[in-house]
C-alpha positions as CSV (number, residue, x, y, z in Angstrom):
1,X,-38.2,2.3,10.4
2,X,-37.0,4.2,13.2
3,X,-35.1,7.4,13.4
4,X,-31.4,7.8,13.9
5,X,-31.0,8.0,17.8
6,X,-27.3,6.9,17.6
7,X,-26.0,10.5,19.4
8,X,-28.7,10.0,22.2
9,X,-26.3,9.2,25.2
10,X,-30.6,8.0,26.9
11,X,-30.5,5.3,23.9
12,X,-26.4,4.1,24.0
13,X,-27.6,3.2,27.8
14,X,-30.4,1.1,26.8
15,X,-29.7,-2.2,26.9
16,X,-32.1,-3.8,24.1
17,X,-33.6,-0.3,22.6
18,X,-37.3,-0.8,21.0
19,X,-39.5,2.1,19.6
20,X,-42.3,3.1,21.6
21,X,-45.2,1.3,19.3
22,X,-43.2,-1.7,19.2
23,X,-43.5,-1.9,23.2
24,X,-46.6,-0.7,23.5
25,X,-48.6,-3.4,20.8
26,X,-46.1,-6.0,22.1
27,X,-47.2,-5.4,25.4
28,X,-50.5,-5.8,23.9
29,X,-50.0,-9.3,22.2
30,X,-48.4,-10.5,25.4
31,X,-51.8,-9.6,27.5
32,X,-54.4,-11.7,25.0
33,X,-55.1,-9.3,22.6
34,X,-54.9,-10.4,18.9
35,X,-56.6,-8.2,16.7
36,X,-56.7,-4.2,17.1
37,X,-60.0,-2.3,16.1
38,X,-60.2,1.4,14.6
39,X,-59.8,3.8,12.1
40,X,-56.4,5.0,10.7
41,X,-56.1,9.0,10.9
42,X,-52.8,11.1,10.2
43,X,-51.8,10.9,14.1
44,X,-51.4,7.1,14.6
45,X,-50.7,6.2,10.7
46,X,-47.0,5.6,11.7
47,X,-48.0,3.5,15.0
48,X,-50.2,1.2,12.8
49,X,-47.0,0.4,10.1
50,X,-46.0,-1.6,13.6
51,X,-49.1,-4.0,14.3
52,X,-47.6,-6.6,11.8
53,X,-44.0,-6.5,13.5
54,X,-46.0,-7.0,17.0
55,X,-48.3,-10.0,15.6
56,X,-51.4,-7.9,15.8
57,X,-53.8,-7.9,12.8
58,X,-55.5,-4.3,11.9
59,X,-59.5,-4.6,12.0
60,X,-60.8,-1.1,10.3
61,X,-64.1,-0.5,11.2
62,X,-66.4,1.9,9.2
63,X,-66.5,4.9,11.9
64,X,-65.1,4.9,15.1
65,X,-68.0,4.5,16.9
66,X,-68.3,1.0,15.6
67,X,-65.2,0.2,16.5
68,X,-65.4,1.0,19.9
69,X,-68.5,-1.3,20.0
70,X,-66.4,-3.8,18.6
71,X,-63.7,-3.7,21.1
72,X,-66.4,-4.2,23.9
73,X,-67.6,-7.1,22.5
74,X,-64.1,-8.7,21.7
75,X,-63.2,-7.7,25.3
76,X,-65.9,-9.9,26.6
77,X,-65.1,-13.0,24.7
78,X,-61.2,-13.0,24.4
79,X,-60.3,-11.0,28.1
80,X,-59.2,-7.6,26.8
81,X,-59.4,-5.2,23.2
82,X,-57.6,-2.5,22.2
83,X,-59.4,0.3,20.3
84,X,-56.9,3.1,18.1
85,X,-58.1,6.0,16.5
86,X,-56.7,9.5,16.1
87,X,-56.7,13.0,18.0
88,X,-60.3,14.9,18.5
89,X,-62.3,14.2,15.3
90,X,-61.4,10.1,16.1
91,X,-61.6,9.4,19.3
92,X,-64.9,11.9,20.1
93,X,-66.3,9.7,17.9
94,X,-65.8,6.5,19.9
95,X,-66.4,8.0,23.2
96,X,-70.1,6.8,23.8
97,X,-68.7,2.7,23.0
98,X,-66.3,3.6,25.5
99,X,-68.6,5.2,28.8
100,X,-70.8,2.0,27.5
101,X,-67.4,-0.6,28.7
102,X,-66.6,1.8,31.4
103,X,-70.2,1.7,32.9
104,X,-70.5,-1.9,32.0
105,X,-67.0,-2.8,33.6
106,X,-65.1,-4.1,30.1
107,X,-61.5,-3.7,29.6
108,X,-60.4,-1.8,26.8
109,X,-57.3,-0.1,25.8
110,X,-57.9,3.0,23.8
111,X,-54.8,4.4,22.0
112,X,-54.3,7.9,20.8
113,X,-52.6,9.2,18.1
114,X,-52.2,12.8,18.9
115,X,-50.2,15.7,17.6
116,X,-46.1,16.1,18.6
117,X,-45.1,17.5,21.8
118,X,-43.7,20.2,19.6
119,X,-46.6,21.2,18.3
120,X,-48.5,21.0,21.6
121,X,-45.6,22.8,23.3
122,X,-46.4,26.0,21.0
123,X,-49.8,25.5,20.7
124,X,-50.2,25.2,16.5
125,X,-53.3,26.3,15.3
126,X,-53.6,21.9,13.9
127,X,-56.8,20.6,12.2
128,X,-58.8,17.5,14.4
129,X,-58.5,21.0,17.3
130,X,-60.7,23.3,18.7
131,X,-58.4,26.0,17.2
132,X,-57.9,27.7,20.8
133,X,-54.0,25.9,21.7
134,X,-55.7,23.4,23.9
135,X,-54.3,19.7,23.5
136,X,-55.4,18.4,26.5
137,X,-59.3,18.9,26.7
138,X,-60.1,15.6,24.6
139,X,-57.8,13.8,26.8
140,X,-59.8,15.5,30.3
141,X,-62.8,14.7,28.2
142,X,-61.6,10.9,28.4
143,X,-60.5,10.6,31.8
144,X,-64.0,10.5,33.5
145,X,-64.6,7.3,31.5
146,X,-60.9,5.6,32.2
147,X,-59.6,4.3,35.2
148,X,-56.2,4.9,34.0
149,X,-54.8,7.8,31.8
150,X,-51.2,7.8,30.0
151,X,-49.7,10.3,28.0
152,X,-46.7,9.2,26.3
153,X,-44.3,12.6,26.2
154,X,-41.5,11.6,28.6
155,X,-39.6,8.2,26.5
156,X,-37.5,7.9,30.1
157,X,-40.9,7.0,31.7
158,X,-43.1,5.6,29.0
159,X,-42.3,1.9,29.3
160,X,-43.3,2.3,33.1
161,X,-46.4,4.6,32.0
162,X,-47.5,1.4,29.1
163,X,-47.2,-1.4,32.0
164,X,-49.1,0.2,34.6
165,X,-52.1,1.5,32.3
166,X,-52.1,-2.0,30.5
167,X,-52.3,-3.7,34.4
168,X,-54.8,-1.4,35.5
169,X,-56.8,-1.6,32.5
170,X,-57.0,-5.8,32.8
171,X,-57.0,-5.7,36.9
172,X,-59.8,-3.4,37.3
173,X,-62.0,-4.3,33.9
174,X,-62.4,-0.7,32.9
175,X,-61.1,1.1,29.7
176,X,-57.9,2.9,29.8
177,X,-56.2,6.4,27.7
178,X,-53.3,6.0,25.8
179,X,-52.0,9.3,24.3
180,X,-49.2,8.8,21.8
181,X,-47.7,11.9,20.1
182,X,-46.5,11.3,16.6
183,X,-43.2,12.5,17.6
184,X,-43.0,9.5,20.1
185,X,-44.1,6.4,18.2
186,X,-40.1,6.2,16.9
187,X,-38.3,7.0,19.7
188,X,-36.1,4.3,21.8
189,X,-36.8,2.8,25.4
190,X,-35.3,-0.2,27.1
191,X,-37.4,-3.5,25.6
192,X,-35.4,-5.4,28.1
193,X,-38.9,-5.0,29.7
194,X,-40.6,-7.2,27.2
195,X,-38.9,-10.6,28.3
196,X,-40.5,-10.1,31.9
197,X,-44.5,-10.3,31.5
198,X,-47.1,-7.9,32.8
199,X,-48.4,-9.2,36.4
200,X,-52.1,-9.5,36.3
201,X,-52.7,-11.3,39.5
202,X,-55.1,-9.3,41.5
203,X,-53.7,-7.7,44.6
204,X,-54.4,-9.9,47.4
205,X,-56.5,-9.1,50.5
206,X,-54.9,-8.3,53.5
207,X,-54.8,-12.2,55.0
208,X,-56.9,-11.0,58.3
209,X,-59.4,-8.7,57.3
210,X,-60.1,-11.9,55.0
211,X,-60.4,-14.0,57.8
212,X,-63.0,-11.7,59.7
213,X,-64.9,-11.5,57.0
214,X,-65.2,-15.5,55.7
215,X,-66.1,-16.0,59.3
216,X,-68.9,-13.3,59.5
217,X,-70.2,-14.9,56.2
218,X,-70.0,-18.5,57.3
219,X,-71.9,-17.7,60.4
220,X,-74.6,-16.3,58.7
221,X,-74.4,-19.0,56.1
222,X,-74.5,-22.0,58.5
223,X,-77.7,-20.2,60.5
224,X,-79.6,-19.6,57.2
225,X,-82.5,-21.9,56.6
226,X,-83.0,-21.0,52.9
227,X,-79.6,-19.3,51.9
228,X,-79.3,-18.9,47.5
229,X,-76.6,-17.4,45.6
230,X,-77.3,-14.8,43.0
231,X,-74.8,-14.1,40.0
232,X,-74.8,-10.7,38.1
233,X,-72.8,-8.6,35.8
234,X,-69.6,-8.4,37.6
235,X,-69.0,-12.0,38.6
236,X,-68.8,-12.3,34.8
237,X,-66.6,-9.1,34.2
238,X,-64.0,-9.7,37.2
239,X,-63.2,-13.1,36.3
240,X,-65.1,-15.1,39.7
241,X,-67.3,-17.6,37.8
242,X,-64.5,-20.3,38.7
243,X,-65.3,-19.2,42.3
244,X,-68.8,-19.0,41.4
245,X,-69.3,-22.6,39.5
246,X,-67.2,-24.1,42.7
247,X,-69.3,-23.0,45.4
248,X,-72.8,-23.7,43.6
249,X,-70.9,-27.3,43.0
250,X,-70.1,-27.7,46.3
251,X,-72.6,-26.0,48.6
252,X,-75.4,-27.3,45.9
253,X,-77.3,-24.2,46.8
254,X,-80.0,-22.8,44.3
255,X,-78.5,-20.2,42.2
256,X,-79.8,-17.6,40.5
257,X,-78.8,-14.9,37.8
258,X,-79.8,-11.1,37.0
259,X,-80.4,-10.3,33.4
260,X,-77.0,-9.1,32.8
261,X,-75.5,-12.3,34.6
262,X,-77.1,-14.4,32.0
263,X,-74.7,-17.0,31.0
264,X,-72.6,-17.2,34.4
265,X,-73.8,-20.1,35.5
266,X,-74.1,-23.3,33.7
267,X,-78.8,-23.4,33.4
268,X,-78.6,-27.4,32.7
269,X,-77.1,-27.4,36.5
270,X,-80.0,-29.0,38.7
271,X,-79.9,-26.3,41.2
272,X,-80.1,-23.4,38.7
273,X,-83.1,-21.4,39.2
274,X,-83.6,-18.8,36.6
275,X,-83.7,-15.1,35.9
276,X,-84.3,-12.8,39.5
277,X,-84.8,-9.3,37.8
278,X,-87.8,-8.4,39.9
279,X,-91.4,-8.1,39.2
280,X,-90.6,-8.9,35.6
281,X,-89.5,-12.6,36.9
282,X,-91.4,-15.5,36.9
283,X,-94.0,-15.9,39.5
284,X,-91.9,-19.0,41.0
285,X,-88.5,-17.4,40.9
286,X,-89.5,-13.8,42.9
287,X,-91.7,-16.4,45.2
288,X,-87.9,-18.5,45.9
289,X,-85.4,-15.3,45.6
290,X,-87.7,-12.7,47.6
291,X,-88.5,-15.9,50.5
292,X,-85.1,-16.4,51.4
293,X,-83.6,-15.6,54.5
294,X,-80.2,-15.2,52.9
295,X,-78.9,-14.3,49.6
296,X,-75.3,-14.2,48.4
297,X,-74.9,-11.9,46.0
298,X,-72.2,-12.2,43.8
299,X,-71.2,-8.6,41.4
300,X,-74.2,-7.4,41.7
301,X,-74.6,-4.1,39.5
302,X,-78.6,-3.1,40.4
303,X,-78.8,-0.7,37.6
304,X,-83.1,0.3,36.6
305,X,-83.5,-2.5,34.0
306,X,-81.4,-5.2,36.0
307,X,-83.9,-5.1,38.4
308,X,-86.8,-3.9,36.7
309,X,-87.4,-0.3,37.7
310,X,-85.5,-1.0,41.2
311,X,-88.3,-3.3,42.3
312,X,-86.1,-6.1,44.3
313,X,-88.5,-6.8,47.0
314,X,-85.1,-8.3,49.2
315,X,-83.6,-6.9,52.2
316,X,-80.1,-5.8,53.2
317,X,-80.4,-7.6,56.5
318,X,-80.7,-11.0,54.6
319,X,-78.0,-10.3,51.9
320,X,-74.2,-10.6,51.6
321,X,-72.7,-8.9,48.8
322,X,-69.4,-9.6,47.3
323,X,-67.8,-6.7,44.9
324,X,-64.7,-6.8,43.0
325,X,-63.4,-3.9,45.6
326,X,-65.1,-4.6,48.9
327,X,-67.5,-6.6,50.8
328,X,-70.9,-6.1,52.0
329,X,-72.5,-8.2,54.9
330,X,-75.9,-6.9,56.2
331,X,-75.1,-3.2,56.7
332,X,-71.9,-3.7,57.8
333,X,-69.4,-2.7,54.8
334,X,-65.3,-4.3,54.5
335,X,-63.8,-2.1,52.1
336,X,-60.8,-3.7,49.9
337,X,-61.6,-6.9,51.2
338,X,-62.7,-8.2,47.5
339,X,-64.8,-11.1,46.4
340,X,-61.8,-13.6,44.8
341,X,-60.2,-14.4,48.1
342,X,-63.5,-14.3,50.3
343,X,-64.7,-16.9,47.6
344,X,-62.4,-19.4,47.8
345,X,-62.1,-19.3,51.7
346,X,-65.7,-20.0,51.5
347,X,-65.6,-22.6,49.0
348,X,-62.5,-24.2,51.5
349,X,-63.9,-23.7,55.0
350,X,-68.1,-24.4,54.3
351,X,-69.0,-27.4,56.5
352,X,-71.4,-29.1,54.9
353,X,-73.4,-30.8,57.4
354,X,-74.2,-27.2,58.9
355,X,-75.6,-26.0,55.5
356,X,-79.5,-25.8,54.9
357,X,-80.0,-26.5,51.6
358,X,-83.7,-26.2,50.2
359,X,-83.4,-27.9,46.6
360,X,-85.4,-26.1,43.2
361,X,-89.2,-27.2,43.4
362,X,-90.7,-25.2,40.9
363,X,-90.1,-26.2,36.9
364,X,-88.9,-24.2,34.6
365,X,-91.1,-22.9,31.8
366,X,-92.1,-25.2,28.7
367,X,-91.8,-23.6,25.4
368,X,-95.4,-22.9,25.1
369,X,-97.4,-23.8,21.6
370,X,-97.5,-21.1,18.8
371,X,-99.9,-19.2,17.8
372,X,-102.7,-20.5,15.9
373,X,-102.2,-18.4,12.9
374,X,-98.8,-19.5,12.9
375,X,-97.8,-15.8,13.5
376,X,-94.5,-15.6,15.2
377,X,-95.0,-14.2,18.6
378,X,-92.3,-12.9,21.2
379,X,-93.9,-15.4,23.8
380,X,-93.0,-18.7,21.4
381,X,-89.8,-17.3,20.1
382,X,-87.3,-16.9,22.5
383,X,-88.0,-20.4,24.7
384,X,-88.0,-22.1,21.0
385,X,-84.8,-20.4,20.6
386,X,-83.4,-23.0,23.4
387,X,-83.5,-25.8,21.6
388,X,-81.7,-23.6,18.9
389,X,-78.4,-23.0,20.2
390,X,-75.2,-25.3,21.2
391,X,-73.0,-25.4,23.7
392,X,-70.4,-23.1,24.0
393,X,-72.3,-20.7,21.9
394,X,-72.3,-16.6,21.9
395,X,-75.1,-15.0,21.8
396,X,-75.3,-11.2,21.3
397,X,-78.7,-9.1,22.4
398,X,-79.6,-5.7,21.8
399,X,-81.1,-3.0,23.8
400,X,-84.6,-3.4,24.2
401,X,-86.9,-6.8,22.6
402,X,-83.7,-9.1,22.4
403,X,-82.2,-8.0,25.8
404,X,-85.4,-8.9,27.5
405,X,-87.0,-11.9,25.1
406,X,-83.4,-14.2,26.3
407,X,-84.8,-14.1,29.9
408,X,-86.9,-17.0,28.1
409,X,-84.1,-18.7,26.5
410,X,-82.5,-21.6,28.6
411,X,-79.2,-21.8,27.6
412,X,-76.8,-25.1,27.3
413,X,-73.7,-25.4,29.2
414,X,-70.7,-22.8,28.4
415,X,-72.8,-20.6,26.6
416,X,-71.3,-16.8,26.8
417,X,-74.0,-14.2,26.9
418,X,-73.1,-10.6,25.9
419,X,-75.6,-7.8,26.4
420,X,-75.6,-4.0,27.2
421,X,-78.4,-3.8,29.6
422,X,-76.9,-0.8,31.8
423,X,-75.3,1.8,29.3
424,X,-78.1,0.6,27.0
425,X,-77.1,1.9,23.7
426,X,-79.3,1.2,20.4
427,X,-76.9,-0.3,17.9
428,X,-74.0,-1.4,20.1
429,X,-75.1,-4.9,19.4
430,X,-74.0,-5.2,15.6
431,X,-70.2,-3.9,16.5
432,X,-70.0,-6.1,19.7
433,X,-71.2,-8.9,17.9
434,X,-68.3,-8.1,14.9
435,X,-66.1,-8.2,18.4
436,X,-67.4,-11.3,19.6
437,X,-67.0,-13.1,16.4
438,X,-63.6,-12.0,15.6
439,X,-62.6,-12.6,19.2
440,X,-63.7,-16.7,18.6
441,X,-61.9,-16.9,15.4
442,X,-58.5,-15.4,17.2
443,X,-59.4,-18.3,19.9
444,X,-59.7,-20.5,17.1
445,X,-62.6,-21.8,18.9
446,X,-65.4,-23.9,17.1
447,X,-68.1,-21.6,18.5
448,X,-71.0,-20.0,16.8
449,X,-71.9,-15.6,16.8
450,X,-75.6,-15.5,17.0
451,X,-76.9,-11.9,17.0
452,X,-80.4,-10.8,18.2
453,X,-80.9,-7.6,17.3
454,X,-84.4,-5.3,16.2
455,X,-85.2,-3.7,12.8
456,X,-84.8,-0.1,14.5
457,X,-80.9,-1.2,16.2
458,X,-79.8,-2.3,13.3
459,X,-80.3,0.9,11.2
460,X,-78.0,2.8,13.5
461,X,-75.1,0.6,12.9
462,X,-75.7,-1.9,10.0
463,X,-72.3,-0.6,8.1
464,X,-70.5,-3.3,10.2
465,X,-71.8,-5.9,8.4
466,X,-68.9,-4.6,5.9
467,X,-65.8,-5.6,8.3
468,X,-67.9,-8.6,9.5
469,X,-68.0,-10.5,5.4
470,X,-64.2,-8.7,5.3
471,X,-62.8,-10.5,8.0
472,X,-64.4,-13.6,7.2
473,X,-66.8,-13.4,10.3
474,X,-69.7,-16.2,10.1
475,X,-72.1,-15.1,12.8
476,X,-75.7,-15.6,12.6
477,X,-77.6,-12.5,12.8
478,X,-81.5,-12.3,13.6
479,X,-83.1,-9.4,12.3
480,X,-86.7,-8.9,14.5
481,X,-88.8,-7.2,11.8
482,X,-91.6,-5.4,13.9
483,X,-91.7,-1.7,12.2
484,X,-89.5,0.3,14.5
485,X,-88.7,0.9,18.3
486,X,-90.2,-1.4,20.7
487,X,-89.1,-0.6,23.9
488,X,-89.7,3.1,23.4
489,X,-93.5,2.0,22.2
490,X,-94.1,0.4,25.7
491,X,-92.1,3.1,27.4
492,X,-93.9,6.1,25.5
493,X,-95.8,6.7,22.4
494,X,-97.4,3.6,20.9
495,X,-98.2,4.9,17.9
496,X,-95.8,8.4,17.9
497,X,-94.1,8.7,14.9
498,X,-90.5,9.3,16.3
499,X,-90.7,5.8,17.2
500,X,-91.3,4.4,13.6
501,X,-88.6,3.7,11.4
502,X,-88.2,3.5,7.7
503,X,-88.6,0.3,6.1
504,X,-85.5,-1.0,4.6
505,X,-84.1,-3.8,2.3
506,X,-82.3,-5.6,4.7
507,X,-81.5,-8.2,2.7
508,X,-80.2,-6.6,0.2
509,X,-77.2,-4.8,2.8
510,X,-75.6,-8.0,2.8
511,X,-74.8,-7.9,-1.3
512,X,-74.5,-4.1,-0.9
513,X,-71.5,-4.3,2.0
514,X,-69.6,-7.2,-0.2
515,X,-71.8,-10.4,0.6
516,X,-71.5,-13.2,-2.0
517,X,-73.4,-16.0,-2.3
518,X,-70.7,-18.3,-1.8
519,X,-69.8,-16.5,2.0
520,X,-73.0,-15.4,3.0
521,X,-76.9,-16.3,2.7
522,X,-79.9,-14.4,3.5
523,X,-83.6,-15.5,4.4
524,X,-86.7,-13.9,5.4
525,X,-89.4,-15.6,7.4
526,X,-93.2,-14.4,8.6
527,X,-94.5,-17.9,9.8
528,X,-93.8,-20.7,12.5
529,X,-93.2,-22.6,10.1
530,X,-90.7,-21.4,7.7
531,X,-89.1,-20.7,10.9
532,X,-89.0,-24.3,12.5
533,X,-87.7,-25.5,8.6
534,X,-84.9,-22.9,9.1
535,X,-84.5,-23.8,12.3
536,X,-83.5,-27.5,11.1
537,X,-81.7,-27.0,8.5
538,X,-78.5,-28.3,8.7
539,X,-76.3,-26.0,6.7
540,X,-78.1,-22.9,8.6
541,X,-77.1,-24.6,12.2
542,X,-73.5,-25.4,10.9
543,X,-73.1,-21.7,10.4
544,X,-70.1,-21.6,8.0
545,X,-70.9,-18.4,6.7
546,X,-72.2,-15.2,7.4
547,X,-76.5,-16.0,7.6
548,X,-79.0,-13.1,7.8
549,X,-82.2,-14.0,8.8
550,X,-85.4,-11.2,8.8
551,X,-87.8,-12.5,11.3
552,X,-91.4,-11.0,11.2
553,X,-93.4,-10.2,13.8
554,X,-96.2,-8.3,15.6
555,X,-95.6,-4.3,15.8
556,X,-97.3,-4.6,19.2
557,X,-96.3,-7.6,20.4
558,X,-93.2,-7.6,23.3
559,X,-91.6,-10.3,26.0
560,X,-93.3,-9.9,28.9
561,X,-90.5,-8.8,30.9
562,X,-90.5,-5.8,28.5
563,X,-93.6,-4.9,28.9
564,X,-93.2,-5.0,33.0
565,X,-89.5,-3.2,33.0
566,X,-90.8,-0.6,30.5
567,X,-94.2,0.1,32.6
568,X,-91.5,0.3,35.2
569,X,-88.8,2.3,33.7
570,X,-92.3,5.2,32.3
571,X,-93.2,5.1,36.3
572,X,-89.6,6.1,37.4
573,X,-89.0,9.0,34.6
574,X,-92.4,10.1,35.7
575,X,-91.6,11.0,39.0
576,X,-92.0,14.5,40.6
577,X,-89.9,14.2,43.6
């Protein structure tokens, strides 16, 4: 496959020569990844005749936006993705699913396929450019939303250049730039590399800055009279929640998570508490959270609809926070003393008899009744959904009625939750969910997909249903039929017209992207009951096929903690000054 190097005195001094794609999806295999998401262009064909070689299976997604969703939610299940598509024209088009892993802390690799150094080096008037000789503004474009940035021009340092991006890309759970010229997929460097692994261990903190600051915490810990532990996004994202699950199983303190730290803890655990997201929590939680004297905050990431339009009601002085780069106790900050290390000391040096521990009093909610009419309301839906899933399940919830309804759903043990509450973009949920699904099948786990996504989502990126019946994918996906966008409704414009949708067939995508009847089924239901029938059948729980489900409910009906967070979220864009 490769060209002729054999005059190249660089390559005769290589010990085991490879070609550059061969290292780099080696390297890839050799980190977790197992299948690679994109869309094949003229500037990476050549790279993808390589995935087989490397053990990697292709996954082409419909656009490249899609497949950038899909990445992120592969990421989240299986550790890491890796996203390819080609020069300008490709890669533009995946940008927004990559800000939405970069602000949401998932680590992707997105490869490049980009134009020769020759033609870069005299500036070729090239289609997939701006026409103006400029090669690099895609790739400046990009580096905002990386924490790492590679081009691949120099084969003497590329092997290096793969390593570190790879490492940094892992370590620091953000997406990385890979820019591969056509003219260097072929060329030879020294795979002698490839029989020593990539190190992902996390740099350790510096032994006594640690020390200082597990005895700082203790002493606060041990004083505290009602000390809790609170779990958000980035426990999840920088791989604690083995720290985590330790010191709630130790300390037995009450333990609490944001909406995007749903699914860190295990919610059958006796000391779990619920969901702290402020005003929009339950009565008993902000009454438990908001009343203690100390809260250890674990990766907290306080965006407007973690907390509810910023309406914590906590304070600094009675909070420890513990980041994947530095640690905050009270107001006094300990930068690079991260959260792994200050964990485990914690876990290891807690004394036990010194520790107040105030056990969970207040009950968590009963599913309520249903409606009389048998109409299937927000309120009834998402508690009955409980009883619904299994453990070990992953569940997958949009922006807007889904993201806030599974505050209400109690999960079992081991359940991984995936949501995009920060970057919040509509239609993420379908690609991530593709992500999710192929990541469990690659794990050859026995795990269910289930998808919770709204009629409005959907529309923006229902083409992934395609790759889903493609590759086999069984997820369960819940359609919430309520005429259009409800978040935006109880944000702005009730009845405005921009935030209707048309009404669509949705059935019928599933035969139109490839469904058959013997790999997929489809249902529609508008009552409690044909829901609770559903709901127990035993072929739909098995889920050995792709199931669509359209569930019907009120235009103007919404979780509550929508309701709050969007009266909150219309306050804060109203604001003067």
């Amino acid at each position: 496959m490769a060209a002729s190097h054999d005059s190249d005195i660089r390559v005769q001094s290589l010990s085991k020569p490879v070609d550059v794609a061969e290292y780099l999806f080696t390297r890839l295999r050799q980190i977790g990844v197992r299948s690679v998401h994109g869309v094949p262009g003229d500037y990476n064909l050549v790279a993808l005749d390589y995935l087989p070689g490397a053990g990697l299976d292709w996954v082409g997604s419909v656009n490249e936006l899609n497949a950038a969703y899909a990445a992120d939610g592969y990421a989240r299940v299986r550790g890491i993705a890796a996203l390819v598509t080609t020069f300008g024209v490709g890669e533009l088009s995946a940008l927004n699913g990559i800000a939405g892993a970069f602000a949401e802390h998932v680590p992707v690799v997105h490869i490049v396929g980009c134009p020769s150094t020759v033609s870069q080096r005299h500036g070729m008037l090239l289609h997939h450019t701006l026409g103006n000789g400029d090669f690099n503004v895609f790739a400046d474009m990009s580096k905002q939303i990386s924490c790492a940035l590679a081009k691949l021009t120099n084969p003497a340092e590329i092997a290096a250049q793969i390593d570190h991006t790879l490492r940094e890309c892992y370590i620091r759970s953000h997406p990385v730039y890979i820019l591969l010229p056509t003219d260097m997929v072929q060329q030879k460097i020294e795979g002698a590399r490839l029989a020593t692994p990539i190190p992902l261990d996390e740099p350790k903190n510096e032994p006594k800055s640690e020390d200082y600051v597990v005895d700082v915490v203790l002493k606060y810990l041990h004083s505290a009279k009602d000390p809790i532990v609170l779990v958000d996004a980035c426990a999840i994202r920088h791989r604690v929640l083995d720290e985590v699950h330790a010191l709630v199983q130790k300390t037995k303190l009450p333990v609490f998570v944001t909406p995007m730290g749903k699914g860190a803890v295990n919610e059958e655990h006796a000391t779990y508490g619920g969901v702290y997201a402020g005003v929009s929590s339950h009565p008993d939680v902000i009454e438990r959270v908001e009343g203690s004297d100390l809260i250890l905050s674990i990766g907290a990431l306080k965006s407007d609809f973690n907390t509810s339009g910023f309406s914590y009601r906590t304070s600094q002085l009675n909070t420890i926070d513990f980041h994947s780069t530095h640690t905050v106790v009270r107001y006094s900050h300990y930068p690079d003393v991260t959260m792994r290390g200050v964990l485990r000391k914690i876990i290891e040096r807690v004394d036990l008899a010194r520790l107040h521990v105030r056990p969970i009093n207040h009950k968590q909610a009963d599913e309520p009744p249903p409606d009389a009419s048998g109409t299937i309301t927000q309120a009834w839906f998402w508690p009955r959904i409980s009883r619904f899933l299994q453990a070990s399940d992953v569940v997958v919830t949009e922006t807007g009625t889904a993201n806030f309804g599974i505050w209400d759903t109690r999960f079992p043990k081991d359940v991984t939750a995936l949501s995009q509450v920060l970057w919040g973009s509509i239609g993420w949920s379908v690609g991530a969910a593709q992500g999710a699904a192929l990541a469990v099948k690659d794990d050859q786990a026995n795990r269910r997909t289930i998808l919770f996504v709204g009629d409005g989502s959907i529309q923006l990126t229902v083409q992934e249903l395609s790759t889903m019946i493609r590759k086999g994918l069984n997820p369960i996906i819940f359609v919430i039929c309520n005429d259009g966008f409800t978040i935006e409704r109880f944000i702005h414009g009730m009845e405005a017209t921009y935030n209707d949708i048309a009404p669509w067939k949705f059935q019928d995508l599933v035969t139109v992207f490839g469904g058959t009847e013997e790999r997929t089924a489809k249902f529609q239901v508008k009552s409690v009951d044909e829901l609770e029938k559903l709901l127990a059948d035993k072929d739909f729980t098995a889920a050995k096929r792709l199931q669509f489900v359209e569930v019907y409910m009120p235009k103007k009906d919404a979780p509550r903690a929508l309701v709050l967070t969007a009266d909150a979220s219309a306050k804060t864009n109203s604001k003067m000054q």
